[in-house]
Legacy VTK file of the C-alpha trace (Angstrom):
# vtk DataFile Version 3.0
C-alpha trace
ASCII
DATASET POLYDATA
POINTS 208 float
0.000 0.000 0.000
1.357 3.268 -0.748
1.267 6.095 1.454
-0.227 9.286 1.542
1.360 12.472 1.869
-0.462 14.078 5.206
-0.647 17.609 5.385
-1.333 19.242 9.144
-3.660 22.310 9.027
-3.091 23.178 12.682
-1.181 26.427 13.704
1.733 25.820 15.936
0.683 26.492 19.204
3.395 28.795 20.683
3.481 32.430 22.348
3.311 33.806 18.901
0.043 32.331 17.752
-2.227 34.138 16.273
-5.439 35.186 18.255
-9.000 36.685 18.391
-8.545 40.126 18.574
-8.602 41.255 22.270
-8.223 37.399 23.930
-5.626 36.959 25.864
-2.345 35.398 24.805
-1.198 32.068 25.809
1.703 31.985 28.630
4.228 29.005 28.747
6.120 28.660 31.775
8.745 25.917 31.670
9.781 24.184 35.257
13.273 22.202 35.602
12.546 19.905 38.785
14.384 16.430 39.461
15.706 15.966 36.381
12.519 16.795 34.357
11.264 19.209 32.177
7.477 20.492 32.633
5.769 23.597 31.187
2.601 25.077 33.051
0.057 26.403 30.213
-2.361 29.039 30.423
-4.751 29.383 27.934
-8.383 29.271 26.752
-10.235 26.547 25.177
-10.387 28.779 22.132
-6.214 28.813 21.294
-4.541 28.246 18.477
-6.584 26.055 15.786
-9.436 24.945 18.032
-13.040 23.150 18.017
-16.227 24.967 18.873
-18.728 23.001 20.595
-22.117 23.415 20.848
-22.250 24.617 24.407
-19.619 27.550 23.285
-22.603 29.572 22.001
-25.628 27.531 23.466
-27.540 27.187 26.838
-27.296 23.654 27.443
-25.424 22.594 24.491
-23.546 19.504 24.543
-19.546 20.152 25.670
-16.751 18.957 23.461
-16.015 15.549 24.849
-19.660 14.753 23.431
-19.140 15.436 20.243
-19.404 12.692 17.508
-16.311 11.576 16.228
-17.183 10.377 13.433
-18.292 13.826 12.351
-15.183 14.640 12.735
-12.938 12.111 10.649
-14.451 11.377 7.660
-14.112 12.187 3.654
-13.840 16.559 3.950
-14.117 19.202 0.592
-11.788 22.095 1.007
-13.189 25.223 -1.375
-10.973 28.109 -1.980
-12.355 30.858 -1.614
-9.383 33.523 -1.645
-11.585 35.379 -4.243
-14.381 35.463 -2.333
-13.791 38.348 -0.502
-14.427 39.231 3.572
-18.047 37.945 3.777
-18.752 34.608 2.516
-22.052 34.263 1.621
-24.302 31.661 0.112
-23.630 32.322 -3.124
-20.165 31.989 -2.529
-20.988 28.280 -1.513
-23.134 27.424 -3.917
-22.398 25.010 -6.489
-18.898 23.784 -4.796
-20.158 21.702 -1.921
-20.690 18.711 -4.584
-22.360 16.579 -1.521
-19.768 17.162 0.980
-21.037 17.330 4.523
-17.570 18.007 5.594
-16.105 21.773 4.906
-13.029 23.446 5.420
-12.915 27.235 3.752
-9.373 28.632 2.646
-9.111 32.210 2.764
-6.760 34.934 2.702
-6.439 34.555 6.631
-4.176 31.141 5.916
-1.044 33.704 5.197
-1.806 36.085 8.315
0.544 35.937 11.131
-2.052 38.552 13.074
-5.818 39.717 12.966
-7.305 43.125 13.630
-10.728 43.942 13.222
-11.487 42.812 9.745
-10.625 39.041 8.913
-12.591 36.921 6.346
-16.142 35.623 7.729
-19.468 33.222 6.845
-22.400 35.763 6.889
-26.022 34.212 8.160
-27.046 33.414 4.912
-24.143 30.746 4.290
-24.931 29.445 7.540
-28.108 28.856 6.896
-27.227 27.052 3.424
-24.442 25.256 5.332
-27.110 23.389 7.629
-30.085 23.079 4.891
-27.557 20.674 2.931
-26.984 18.554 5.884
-23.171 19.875 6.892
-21.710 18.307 10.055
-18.003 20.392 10.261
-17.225 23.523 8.896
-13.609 25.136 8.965
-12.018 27.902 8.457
-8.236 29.714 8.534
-9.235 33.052 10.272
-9.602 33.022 13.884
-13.773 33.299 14.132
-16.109 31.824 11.620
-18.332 34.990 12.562
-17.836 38.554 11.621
-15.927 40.755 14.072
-18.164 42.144 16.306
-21.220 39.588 15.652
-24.009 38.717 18.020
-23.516 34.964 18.087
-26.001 34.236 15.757
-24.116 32.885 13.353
-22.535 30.282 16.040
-25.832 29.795 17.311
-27.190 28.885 13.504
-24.399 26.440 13.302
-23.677 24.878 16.205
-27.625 24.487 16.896
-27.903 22.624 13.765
-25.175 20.157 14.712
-22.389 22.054 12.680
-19.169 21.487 14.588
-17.117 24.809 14.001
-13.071 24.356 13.049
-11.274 27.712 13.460
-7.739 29.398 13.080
-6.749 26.562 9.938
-3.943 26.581 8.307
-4.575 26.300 4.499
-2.068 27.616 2.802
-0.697 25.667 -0.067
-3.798 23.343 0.436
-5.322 22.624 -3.290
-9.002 22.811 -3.608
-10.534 19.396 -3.693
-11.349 16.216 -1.387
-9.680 15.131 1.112
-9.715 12.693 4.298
-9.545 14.533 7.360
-9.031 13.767 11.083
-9.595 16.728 13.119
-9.140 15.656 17.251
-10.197 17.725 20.119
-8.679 17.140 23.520
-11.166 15.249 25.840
-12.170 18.077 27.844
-14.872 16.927 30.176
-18.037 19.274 29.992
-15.770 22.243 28.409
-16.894 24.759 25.680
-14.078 23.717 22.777
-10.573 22.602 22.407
-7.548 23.299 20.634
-7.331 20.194 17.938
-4.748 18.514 15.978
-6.663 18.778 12.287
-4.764 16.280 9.862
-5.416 15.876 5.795
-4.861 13.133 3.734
-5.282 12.276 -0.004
-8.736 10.853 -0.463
-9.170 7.251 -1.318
-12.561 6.047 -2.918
-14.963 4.074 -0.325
-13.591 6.438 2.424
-16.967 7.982 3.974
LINES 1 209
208 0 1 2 3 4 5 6 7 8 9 10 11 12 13 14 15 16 17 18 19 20 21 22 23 24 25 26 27 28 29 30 31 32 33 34 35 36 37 38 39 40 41 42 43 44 45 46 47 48 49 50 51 52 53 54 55 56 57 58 59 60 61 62 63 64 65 66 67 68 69 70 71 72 73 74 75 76 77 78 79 80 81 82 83 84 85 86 87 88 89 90 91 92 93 94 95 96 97 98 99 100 101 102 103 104 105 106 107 108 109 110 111 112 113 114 115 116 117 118 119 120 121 122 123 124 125 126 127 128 129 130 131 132 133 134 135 136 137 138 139 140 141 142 143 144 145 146 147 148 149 150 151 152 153 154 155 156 157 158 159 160 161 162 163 164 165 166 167 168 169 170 171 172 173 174 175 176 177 178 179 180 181 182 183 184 185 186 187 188 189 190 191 192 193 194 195 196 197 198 199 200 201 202 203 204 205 206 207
């Protein structure tokens, strides 16, 4: 069997990662004690290339050790959408899904080292279209799927429909096309999101 080239969309999770305008940046503190190395981390579920999980945006939403895996690994159609401009609409998604229920969204955000206030975004619309066609992970390389300054809605749209949300991606280089993707949270009991490993691989026919 040959093997597959893998490519690793996850942002290396260091002091200088990139981060939601206004969080607070991760802190790393390294301890030397009997002869081993251990670093103390500080930082919020939402770090780095992360999950969203339902309960992030909802009242009673299930946490991210619930989620599904199998939503997560699975056959995954990444659209390039560079063009597309800062608000990705439905139109923008429309006609390039071509059945996928798994969706990762390249932008310009793959080649930012840092955000300010304007970064590429799904409007309602597309998150509306995202859930009519049955979508069960949605990704994307900027560091909120929702427009700076949003009201949740668009959170609440998807991750009330069963959308898991897959933010802060690194795309770059990544060809438009299908893929198989593993995309693991930690297993953090009854917590709001994670920071995940997200993993591509060349698609192989019968994978689901």
């Amino acid at each position: 069997m040959r093997s597959r080239e893998i490519l690793d969309l996850t942002r290396p999770l260091g002091e200088g990662v990139p981060i939601y305008p206004g969080d607070a940046r991760p802190i790393f503190q390294r301890v030397e004690r009997d002869g081993y190395t251990c670093t103390n981390l500080r930082l919020t579920t939402h770090t780095g290339t992360h999950l969203d999980a339902p309960s992030h945006s909802i009242t009673g939403g299930i946490s991210v050790d619930r989620i599904p895996l199998q939503n997560l690994i699975g056959k995954v159609r990444v659209l390039d959408l560079e063009d597309a401009g800062d608000a990705i609409t439905a139109a923008s998604l429309s006609g390039k899904l071509h059945g996928g229920t798994r969706i990762l969204i390249r932008t310009r955000a793959s080649e930012a080292s840092s955000f300010g206030p304007e970064f590429p975004h799904l409007t309602i619309d597309a998150a509306r279209f995202l859930a009519d066609t049955g979508t069960l992970v949605v990704g994307i390389d900027s560091p909120s799927i929702e427009a700076p300054g949003g009201d949740g809605s668009l959170h609440r749209k998807l991750l009330g429909s069963g959308i898991s949300i897959l933010e802060l991606l690194d795309l770059s280089g990544v060809a438009e096309g299908d893929y198989f993707m593993v995309a693991l949270p930690l297993r953090l009991e009854g917590l709001d999101g994670s920071p995940a490993r997200v993993i591509l691989m060349e698609n192989e026919v019968g994978m689901a």
